[in-house]
C-alpha positions, 0 to 999 in steps of 0.5 A: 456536017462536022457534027454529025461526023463527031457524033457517029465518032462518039457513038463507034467509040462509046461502050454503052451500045456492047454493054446494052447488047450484053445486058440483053443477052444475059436477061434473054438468058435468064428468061429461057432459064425460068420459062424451062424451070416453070414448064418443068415444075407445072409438068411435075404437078400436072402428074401429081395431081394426075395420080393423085385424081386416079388414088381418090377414085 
């Protein structure tokens, strides 16, 4: 039992779990920031081909 008590000590103490947590924000940041960004640049080429269609007919 005293072993699984140090166990839990260790892992209250450690500073791995906030880092993990950190890490996992920063990257669920990163993805909103690109997935706006492609959606933003497909939008932009959507109405150039757009106008470029109607020039041609």
């Amino acid at each position: 039992m005293k072993s699984l008590a140090k166990k839990v000590q260790r892992f209250l103490v450690s500073e791995d779990g906030p880092t993990a947590v950190e890490y996992a924000v920063m990257l669920a940041l990163i993805v909103i920031v690109c997935l706006t960004a492609i959606s933003s640049v497909g939008t932009n080429t959507k109405a150039t081909f757009t106008k470029v269609a109607a020039s041609l007919k």
